[in-house]
LUMKE-381953 format. One line per field, with one value per atom (N, C-alpha, C, O): chain; atom name; z, x negated, y. Coordinates in pm, 1 decimal, always signed. Example, Ala and Ser with C-alpha at 12.3 -4.5 7.8 and 13.67 -1.06 7.14 Angstrom:
2
c <- c(A_A_A_A_A_A_A_A)
a <- c(N_CA_C_O_N_CA_C_O)
zz <- c(+780.0_+780.0_+780.0_+846.5_+708.0_+714.0_+787.0_+803.9)
xx <- c(-1319.0_-1230.0_-1320.0_-1423.6_-1285.0_-1367.0_-1290.0_-1340.9)
yy <- c(-569.0_-450.0_-330.0_-331.9_-225.0_-106.0_+3.0_+113.8)
// end
This chain:
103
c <- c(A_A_A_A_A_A_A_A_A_A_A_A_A_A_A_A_A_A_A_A_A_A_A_A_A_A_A_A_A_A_A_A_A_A_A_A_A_A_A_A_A_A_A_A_A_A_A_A_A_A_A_A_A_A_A_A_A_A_A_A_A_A_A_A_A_A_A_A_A_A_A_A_A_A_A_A_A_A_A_A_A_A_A_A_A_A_A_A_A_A_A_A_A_A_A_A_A_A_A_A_A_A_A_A_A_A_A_A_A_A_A_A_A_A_A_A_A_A_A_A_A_A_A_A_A_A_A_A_A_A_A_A_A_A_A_A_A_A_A_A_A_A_A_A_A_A_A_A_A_A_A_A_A_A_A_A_A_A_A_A_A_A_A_A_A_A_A_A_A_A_A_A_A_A_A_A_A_A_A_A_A_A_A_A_A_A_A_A_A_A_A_A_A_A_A_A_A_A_A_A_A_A_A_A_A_A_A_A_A_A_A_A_A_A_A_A_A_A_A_A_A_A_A_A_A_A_A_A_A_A_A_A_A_A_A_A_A_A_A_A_A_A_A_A_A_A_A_A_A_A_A_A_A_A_A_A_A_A_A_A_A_A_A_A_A_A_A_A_A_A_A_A_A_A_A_A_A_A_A_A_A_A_A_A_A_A_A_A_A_A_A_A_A_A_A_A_A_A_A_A_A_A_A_A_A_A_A_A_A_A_A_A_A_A_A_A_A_A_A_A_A_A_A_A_A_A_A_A_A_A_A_A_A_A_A_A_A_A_A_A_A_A_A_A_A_A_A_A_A_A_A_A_A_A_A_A_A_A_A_A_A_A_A_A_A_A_A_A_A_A_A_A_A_A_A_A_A_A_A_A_A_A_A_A_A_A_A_A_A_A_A_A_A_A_A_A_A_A_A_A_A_A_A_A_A_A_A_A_A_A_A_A)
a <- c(N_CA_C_O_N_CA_C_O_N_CA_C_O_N_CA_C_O_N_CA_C_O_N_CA_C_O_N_CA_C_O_N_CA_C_O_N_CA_C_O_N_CA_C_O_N_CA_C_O_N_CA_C_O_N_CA_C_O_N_CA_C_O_N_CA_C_O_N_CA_C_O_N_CA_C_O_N_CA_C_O_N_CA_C_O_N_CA_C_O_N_CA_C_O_N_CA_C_O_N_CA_C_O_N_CA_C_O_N_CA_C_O_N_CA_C_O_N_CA_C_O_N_CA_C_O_N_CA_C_O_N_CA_C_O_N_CA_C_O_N_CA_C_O_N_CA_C_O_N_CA_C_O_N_CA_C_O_N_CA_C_O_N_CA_C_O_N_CA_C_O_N_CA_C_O_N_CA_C_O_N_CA_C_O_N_CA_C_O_N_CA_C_O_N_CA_C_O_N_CA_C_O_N_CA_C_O_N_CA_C_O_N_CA_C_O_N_CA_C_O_N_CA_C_O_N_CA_C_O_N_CA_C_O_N_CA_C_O_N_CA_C_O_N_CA_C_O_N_CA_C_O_N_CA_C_O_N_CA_C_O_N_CA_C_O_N_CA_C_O_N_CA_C_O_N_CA_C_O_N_CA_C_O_N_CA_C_O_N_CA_C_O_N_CA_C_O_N_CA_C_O_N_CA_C_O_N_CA_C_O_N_CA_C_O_N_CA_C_O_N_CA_C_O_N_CA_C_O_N_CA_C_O_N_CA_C_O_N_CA_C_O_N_CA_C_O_N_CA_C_O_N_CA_C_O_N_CA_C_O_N_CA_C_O_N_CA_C_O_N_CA_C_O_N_CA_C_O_N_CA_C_O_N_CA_C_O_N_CA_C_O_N_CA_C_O_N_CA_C_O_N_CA_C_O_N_CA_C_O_N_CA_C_O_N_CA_C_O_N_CA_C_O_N_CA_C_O_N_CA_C_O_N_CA_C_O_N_CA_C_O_N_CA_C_O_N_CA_C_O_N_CA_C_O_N_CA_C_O_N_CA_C_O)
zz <- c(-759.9_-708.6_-566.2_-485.1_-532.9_-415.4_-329.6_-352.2_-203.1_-52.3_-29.9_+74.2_-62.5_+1.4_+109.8_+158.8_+126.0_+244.5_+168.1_+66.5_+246.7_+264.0_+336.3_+453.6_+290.3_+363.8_+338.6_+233.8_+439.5_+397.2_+484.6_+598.3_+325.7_+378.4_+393.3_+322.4_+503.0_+553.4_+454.4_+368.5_+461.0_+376.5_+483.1_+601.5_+388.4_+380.9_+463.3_+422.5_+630.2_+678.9_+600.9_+525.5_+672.6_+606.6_+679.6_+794.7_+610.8_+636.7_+732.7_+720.5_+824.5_+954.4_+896.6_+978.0_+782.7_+730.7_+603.8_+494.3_+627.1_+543.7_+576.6_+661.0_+540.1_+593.7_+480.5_+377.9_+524.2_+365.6_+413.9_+530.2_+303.6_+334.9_+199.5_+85.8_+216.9_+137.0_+58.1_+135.0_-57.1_-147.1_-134.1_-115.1_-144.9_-156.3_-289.0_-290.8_-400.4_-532.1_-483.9_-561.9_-379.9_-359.3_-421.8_-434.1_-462.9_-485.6_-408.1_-400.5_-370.9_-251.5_-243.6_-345.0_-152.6_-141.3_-20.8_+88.4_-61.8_+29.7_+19.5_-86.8_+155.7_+153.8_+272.2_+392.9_+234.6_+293.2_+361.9_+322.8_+477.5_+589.0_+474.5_+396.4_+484.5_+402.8_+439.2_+548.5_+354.1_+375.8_+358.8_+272.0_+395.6_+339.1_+216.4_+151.8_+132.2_-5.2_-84.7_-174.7_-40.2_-61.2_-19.8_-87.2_+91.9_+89.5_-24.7_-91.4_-16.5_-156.1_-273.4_-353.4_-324.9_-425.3_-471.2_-554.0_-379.6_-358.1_-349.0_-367.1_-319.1_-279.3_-464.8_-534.7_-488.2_-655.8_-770.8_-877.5_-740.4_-806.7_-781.6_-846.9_-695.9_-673.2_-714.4_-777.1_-680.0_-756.8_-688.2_-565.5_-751.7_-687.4_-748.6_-852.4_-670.2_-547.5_-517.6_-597.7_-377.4_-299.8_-289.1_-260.5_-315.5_-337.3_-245.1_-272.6_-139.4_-20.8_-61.0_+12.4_-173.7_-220.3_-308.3_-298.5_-403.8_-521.8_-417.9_-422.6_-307.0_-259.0_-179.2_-139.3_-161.3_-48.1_-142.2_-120.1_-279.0_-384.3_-418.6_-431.1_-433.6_-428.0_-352.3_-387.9_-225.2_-106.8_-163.3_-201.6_-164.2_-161.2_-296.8_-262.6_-422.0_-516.1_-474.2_-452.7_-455.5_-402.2_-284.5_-302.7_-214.5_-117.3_-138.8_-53.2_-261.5_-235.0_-373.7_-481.3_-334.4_-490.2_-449.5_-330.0_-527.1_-582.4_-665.7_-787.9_-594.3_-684.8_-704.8_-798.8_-616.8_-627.0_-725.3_-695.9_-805.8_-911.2_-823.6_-754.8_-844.6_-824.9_-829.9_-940.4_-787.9_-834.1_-858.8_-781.5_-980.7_-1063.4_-1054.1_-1125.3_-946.5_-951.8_-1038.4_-990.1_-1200.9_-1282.1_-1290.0_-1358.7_-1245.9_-1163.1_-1090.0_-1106.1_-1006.4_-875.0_-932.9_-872.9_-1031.8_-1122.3_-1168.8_-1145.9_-1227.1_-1305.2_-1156.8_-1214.3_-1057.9_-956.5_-917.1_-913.9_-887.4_-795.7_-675.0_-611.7_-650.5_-543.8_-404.8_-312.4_-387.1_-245.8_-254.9_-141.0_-374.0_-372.5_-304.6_-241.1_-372.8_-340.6_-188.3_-98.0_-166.7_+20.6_+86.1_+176.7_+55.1_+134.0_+117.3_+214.3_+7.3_-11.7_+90.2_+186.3_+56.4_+178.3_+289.0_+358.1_+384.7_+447.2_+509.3_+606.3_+443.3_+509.3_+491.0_+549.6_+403.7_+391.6_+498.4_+525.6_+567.3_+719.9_+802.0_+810.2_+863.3_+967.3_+973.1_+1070.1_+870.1_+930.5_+900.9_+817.2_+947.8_+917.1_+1030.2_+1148.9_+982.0_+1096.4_+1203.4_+1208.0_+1299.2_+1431.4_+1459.5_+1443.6_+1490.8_+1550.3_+1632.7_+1606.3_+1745.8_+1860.0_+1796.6_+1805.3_+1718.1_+1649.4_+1609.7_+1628.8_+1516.5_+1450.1_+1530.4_+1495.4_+1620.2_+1742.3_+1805.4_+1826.2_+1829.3_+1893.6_+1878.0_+1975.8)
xx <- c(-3925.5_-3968.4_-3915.7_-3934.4_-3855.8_-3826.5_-3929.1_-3992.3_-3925.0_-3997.4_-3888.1_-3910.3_-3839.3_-3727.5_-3620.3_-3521.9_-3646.3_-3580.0_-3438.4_-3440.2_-3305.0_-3171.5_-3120.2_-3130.1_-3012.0_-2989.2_-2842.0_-2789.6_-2781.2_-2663.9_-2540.9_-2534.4_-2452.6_-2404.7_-2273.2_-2213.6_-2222.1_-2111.5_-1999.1_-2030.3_-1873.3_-1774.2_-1763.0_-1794.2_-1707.6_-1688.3_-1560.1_-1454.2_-1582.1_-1481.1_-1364.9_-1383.6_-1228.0_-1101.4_-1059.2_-1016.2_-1071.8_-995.1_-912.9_-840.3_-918.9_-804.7_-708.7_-618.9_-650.7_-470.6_-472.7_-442.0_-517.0_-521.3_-503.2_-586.2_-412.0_-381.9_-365.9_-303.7_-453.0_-453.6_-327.9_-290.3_-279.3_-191.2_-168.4_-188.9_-126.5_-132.0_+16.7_+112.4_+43.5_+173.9_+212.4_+143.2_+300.5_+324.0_+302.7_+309.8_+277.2_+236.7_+41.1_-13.6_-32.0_-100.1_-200.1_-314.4_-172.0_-212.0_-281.2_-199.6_-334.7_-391.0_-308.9_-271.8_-299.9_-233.2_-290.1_-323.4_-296.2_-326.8_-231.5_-187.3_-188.8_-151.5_-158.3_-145.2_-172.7_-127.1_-93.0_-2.6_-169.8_-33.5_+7.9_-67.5_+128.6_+221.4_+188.0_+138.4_+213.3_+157.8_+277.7_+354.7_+316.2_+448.5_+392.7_+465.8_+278.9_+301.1_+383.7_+463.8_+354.3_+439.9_+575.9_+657.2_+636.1_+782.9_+870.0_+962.5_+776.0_+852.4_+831.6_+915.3_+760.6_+732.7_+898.7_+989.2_+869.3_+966.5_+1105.7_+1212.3_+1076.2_+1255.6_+1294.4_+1383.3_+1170.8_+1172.6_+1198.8_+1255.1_+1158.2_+1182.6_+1319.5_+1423.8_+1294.7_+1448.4_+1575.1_+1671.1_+1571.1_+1692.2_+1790.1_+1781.3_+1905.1_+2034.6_+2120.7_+2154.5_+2188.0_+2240.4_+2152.3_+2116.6_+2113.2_+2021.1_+2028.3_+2124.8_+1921.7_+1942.0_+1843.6_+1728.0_+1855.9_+1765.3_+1725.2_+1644.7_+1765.3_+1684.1_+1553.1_+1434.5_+1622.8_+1464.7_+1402.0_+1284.9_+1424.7_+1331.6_+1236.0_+1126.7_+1261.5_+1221.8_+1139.2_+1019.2_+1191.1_+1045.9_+959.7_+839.2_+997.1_+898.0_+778.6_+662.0_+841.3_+739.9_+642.7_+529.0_+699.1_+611.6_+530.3_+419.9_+544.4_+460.2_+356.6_+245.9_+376.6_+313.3_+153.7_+41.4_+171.9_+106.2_+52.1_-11.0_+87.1_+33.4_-50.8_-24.4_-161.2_-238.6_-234.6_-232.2_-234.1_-250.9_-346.0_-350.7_-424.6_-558.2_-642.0_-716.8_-664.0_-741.3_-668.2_-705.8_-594.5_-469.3_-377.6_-324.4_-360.1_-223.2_-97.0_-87.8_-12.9_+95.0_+225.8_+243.4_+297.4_+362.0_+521.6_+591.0_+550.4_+722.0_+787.4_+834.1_+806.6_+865.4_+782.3_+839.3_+670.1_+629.3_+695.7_+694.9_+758.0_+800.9_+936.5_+979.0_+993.5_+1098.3_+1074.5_+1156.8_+976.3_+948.8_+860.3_+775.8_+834.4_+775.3_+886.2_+1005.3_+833.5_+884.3_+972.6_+944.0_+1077.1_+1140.7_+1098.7_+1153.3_+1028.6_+930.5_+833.3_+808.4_+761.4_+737.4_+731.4_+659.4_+858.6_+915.7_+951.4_+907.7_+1047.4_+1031.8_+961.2_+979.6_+836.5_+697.6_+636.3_+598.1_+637.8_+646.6_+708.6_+657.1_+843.8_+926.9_+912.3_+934.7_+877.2_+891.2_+745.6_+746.4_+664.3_+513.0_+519.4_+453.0_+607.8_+668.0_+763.6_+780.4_+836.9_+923.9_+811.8_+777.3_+751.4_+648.4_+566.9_+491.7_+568.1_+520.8_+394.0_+344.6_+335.6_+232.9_+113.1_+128.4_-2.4_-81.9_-77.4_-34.0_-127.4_-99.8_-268.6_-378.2_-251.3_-380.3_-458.5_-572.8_-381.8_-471.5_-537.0_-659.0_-447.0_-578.4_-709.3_-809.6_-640.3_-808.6_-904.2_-1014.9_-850.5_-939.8_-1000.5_-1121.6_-958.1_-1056.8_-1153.5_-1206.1)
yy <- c(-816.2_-944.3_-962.8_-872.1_-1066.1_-1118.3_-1194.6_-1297.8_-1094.7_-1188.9_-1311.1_-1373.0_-1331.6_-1451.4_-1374.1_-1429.6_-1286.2_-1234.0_-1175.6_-1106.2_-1223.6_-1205.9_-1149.7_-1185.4_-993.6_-933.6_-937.4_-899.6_-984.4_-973.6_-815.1_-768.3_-779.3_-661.1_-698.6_-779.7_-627.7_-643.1_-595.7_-513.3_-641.4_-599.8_-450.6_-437.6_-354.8_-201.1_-197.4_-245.0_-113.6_-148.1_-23.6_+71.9_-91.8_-31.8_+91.1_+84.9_+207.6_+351.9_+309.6_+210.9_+375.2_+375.2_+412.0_+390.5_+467.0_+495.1_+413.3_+460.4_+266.4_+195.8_+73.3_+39.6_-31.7_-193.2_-256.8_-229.3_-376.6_-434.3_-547.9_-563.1_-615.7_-712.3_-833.3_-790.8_-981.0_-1028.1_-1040.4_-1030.9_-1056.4_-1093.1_-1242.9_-1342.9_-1231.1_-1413.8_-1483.0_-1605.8_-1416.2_-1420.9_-1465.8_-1543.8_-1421.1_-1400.2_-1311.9_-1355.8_-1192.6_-1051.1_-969.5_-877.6_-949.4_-850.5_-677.6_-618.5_-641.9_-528.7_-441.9_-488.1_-297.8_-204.9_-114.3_-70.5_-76.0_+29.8_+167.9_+147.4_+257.8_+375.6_+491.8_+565.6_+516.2_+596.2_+703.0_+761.1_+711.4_+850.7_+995.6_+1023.1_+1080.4_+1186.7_+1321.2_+1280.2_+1435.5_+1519.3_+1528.0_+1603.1_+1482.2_+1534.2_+1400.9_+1425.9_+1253.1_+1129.8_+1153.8_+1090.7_+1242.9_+1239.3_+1288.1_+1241.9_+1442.4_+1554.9_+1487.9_+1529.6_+1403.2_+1381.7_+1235.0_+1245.1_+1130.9_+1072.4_+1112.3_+1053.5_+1217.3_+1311.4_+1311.0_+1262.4_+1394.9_+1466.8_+1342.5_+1367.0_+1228.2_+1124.8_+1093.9_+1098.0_+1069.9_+1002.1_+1111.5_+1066.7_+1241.8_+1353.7_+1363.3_+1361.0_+1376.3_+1367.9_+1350.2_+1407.0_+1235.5_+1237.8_+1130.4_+1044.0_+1141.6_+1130.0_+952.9_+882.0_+924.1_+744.1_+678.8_+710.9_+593.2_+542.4_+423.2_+365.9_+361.7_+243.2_+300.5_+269.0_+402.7_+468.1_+521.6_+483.8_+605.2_+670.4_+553.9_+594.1_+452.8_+292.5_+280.9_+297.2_+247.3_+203.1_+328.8_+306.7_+440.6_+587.2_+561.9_+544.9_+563.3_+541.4_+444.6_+471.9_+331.1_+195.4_+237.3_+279.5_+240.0_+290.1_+380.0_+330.6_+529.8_+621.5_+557.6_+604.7_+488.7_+444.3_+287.3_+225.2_+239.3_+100.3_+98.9_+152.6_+18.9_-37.9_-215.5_-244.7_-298.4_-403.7_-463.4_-449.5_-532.8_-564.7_-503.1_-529.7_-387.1_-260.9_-112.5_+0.9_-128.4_-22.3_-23.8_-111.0_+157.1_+176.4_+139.1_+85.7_+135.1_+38.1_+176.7_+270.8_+151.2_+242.6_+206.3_+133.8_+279.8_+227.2_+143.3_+40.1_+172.6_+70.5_-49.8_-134.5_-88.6_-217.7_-291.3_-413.3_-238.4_-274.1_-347.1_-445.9_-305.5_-376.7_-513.2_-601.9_-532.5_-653.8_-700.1_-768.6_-706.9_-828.1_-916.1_-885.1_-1029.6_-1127.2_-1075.4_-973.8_-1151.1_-1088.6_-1119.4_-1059.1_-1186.8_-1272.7_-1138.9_-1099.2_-1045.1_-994.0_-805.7_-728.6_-813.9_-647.3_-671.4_-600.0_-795.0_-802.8_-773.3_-692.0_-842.4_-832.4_-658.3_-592.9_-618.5_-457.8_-392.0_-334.8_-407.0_-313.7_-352.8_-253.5_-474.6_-495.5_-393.0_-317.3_-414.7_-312.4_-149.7_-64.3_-136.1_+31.1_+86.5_+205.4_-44.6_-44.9_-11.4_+106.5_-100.7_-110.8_+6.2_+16.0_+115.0_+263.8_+278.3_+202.8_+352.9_+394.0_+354.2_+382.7_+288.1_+248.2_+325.8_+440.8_+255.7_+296.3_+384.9_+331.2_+487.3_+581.0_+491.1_+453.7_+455.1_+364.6_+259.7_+245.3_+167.6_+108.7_+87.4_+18.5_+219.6_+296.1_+392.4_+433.4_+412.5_+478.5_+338.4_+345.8_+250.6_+161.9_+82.0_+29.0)
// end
């Protein structure tokens, strides 16, 4: 039974190695800070001879979910190309910044 009384809860703040960002599809997207177990793994995907575009989408898979799911490299194939831009472009920009999340 309800007193009438409303409590409202705050949205769940975001992991300091975590930035959410929007798609131009308008998708929601999180991703990341990288970790050495996301490099080797990316290395291992990608094989050889050594390819800097698969390993660009490695990364970005590895570290990003979409809509709350993981997002699965051969995904990253079938998106929009306004899409995968906006991807790489937040897989450039690095890994959140410490000072940030310290403040």
């Amino acid at each position: 039974m309800s007193d009438g009384l409303r409590v409202e809860v705050p949205d769940a703040p975001q992991p300091a190695d975590e930035r959410e960002f929007e798609l131009p599809s308008g998708r929601k997207g999180v991703m990341r800070r990288a970790k050495g177990k996301d490099v080797r793994l990316a290395m291992m995907a990608v094989g050889q001879p050594f390819d800097s575009g698969k390993y660009l989408f490695a990364m970005i898979a590895r570290r990003t979910k979409i809509d709350g799911k993981q997002l699965a490299l051969e995904q990253i194939d079938e998106m929009d190309e306004e899409d995968v831009e906006r991807l790489m472009e937040e897989v450039q920009k690095g890994r959140p910044s410490r000072e940030t999340a310290d403040s």
